[in-house]
ChimeraX commands (.cxc) that place a marker at each C-alpha (Angstrom):
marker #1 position -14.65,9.15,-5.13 radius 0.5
marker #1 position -16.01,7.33,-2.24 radius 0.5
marker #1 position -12.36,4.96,-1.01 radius 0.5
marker #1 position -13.53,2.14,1.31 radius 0.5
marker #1 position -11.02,-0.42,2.89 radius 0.5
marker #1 position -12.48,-3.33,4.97 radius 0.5
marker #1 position -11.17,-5.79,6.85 radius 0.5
marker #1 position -12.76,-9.44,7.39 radius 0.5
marker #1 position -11.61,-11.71,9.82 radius 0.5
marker #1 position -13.30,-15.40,8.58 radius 0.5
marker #1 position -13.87,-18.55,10.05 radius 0.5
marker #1 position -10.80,-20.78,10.13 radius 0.5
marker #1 position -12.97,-23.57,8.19 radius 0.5
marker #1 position -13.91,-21.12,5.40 radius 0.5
marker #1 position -10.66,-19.25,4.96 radius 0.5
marker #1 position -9.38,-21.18,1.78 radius 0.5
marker #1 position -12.70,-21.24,0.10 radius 0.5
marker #1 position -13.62,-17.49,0.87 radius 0.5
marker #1 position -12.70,-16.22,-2.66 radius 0.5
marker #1 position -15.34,-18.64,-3.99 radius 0.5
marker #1 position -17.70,-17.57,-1.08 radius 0.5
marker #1 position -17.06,-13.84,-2.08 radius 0.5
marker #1 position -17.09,-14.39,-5.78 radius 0.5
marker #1 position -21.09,-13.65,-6.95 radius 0.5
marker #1 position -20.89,-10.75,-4.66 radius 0.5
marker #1 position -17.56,-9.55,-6.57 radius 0.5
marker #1 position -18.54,-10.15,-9.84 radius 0.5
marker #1 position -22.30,-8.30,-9.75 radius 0.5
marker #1 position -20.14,-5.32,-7.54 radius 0.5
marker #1 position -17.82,-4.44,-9.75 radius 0.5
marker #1 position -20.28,-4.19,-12.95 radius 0.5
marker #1 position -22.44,-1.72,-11.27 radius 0.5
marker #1 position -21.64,1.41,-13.35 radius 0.5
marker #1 position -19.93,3.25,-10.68 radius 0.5
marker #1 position -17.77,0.73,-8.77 radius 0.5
marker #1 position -14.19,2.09,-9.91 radius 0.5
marker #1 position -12.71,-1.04,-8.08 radius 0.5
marker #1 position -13.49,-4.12,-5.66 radius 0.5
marker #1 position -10.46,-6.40,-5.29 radius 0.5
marker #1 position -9.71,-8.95,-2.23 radius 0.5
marker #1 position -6.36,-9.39,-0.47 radius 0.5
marker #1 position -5.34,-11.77,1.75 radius 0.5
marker #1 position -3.22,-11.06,5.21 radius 0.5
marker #1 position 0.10,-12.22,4.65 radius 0.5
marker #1 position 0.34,-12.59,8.92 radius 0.5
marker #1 position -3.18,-14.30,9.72 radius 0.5
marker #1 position -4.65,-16.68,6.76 radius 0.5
marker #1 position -8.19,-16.17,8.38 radius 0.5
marker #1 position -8.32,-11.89,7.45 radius 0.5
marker #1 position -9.11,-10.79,3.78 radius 0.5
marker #1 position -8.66,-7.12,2.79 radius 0.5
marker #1 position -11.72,-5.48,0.69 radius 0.5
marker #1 position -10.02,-2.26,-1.28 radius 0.5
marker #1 position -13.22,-0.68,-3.38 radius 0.5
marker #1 position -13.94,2.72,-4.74 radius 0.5
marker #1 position -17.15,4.35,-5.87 radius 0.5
marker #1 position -17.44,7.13,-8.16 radius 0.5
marker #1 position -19.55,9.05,-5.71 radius 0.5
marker #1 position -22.40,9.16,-3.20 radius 0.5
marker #1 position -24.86,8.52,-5.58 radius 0.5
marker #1 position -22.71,5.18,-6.82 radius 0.5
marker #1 position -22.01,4.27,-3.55 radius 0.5
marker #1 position -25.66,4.29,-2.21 radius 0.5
marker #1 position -26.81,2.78,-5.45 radius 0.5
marker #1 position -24.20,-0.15,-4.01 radius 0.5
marker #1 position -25.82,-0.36,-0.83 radius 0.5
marker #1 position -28.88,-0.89,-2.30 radius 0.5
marker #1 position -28.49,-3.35,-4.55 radius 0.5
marker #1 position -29.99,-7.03,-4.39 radius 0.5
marker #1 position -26.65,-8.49,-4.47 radius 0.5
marker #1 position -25.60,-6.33,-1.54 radius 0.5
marker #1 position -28.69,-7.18,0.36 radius 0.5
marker #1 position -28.17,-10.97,-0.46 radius 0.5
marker #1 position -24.36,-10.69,0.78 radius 0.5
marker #1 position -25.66,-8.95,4.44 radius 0.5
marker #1 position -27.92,-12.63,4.84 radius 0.5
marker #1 position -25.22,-14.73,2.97 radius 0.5
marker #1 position -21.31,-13.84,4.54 radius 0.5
marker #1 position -22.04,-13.28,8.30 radius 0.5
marker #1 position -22.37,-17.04,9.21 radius 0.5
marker #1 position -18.57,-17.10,7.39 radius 0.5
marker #1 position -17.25,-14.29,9.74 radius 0.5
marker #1 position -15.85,-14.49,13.12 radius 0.5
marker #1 position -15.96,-10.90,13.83 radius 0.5
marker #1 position -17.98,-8.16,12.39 radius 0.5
marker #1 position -15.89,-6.48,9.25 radius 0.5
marker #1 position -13.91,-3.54,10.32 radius 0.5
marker #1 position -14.29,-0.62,7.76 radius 0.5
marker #1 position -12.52,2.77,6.68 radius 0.5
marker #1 position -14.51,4.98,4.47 radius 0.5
marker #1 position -13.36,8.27,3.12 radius 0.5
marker #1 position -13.97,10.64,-0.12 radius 0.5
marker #1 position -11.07,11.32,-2.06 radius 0.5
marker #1 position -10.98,13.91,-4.73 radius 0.5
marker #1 position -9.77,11.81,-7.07 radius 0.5
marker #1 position -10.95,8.94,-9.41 radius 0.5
marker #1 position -8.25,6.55,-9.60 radius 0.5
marker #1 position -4.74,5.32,-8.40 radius 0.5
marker #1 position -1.95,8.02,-8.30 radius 0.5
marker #1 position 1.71,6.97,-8.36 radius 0.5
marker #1 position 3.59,6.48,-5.54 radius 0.5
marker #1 position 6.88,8.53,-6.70 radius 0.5
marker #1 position 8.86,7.32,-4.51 radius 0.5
marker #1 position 8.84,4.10,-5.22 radius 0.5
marker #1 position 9.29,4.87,-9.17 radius 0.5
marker #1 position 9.79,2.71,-11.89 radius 0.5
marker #1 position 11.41,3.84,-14.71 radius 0.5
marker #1 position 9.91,5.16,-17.77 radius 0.5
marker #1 position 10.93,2.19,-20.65 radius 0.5
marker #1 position 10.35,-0.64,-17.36 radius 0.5
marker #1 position 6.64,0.87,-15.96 radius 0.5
marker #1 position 3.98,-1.55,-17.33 radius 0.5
marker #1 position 1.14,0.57,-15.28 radius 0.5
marker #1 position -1.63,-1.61,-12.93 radius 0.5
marker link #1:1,2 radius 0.2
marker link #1:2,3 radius 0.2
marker link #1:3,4 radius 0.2
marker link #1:4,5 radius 0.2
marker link #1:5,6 radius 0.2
marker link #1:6,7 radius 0.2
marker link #1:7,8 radius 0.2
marker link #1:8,9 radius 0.2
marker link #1:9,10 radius 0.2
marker link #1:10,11 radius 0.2
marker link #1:11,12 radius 0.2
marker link #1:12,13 radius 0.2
marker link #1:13,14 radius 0.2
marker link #1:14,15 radius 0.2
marker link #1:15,16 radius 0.2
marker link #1:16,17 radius 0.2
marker link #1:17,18 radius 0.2
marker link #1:18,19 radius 0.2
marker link #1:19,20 radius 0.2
marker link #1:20,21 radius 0.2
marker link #1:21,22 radius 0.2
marker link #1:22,23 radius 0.2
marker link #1:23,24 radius 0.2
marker link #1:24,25 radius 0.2
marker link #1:25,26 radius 0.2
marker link #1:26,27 radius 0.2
marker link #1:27,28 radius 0.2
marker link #1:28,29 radius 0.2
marker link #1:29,30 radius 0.2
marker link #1:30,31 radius 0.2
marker link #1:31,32 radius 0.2
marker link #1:32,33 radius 0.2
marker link #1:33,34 radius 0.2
marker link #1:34,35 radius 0.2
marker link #1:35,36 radius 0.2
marker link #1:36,37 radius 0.2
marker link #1:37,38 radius 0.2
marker link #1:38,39 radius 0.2
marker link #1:39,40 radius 0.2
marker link #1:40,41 radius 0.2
marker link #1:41,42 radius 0.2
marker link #1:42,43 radius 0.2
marker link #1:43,44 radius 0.2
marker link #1:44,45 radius 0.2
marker link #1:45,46 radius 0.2
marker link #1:46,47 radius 0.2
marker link #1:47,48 radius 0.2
marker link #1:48,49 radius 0.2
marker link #1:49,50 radius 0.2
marker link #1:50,51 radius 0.2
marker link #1:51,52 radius 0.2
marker link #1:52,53 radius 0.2
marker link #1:53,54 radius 0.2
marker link #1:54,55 radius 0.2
marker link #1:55,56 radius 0.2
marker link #1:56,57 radius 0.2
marker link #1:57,58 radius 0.2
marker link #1:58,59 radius 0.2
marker link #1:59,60 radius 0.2
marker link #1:60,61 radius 0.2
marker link #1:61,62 radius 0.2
marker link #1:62,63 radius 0.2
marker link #1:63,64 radius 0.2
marker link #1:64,65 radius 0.2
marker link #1:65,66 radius 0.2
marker link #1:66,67 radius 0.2
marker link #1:67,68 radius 0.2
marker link #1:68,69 radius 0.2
marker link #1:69,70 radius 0.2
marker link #1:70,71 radius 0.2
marker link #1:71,72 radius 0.2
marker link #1:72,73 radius 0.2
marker link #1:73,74 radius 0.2
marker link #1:74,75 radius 0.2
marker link #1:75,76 radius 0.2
marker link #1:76,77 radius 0.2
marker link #1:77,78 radius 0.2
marker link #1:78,79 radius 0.2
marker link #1:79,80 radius 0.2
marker link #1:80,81 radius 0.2
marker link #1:81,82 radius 0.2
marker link #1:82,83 radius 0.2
marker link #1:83,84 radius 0.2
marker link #1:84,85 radius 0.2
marker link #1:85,86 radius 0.2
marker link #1:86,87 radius 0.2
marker link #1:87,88 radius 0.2
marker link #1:88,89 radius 0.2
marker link #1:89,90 radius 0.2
marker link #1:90,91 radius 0.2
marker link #1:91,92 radius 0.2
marker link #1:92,93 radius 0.2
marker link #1:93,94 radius 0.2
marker link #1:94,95 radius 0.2
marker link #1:95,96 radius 0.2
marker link #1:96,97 radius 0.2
marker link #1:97,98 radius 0.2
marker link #1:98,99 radius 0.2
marker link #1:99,100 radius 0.2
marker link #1:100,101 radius 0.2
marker link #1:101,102 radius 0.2
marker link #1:102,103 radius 0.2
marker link #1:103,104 radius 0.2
marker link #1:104,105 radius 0.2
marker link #1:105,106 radius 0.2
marker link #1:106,107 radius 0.2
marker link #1:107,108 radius 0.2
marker link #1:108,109 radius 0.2
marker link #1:109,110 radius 0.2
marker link #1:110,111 radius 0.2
marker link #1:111,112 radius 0.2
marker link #1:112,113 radius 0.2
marker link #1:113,114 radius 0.2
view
């Protein structure tokens, strides 16, 4: 899978509403057939920095993402929100979802999965 982690620093005026700003964008991401995840986190440290976590199936799913209408409208739409330009790590994993983190293990009768 293709594992991409952004980070985007916002405006100070459009912090608290970037969720909503974000949420078209979201929503037509993750039902392209190859988006494995897109979920948003917010810095617990600066209120103006969300956290993009999404995962691709592949190349193919990933370029298919790039290319999309909603990804072209989000390159014209988010950059008057930001006050820096995103910050991104891309990588392919071979792997196509979460793995546990043993050492933080839950046990058996308690683990609810994610």
């Amino acid at each position: 899978m293709i594992f991409i982690t952004a980070k985007f620093r916002v405006l100070p005026e459009y912090a608290d509403a970037w969720p909503q700003v974000v949420e078209e964008f979201t929503r037509a991401t993750r039902a392209e057939p190859g988006c494995l995840w897109f979920d948003w986190s917010r810095s617990l440290d600066d209120p103006t920095e969300y956290v993009l976590v999404e995962a691709f199936r592949d190349d193919e799913a990933g370029a298919a993402h790039v290319g999309s209408a909603h990804f072209k409208a989000a390159q014209q739409m988010l950059p008057p929100h930001l006050a820096a330009t995103p910050r991104i790590v891309n990588a392919h994993v071979p792997q196509d979802d979460w793995s546990l983190l043993g050492e933080m293990a839950v046990d058996a009768d308690r683990d609810q999965g994610a």
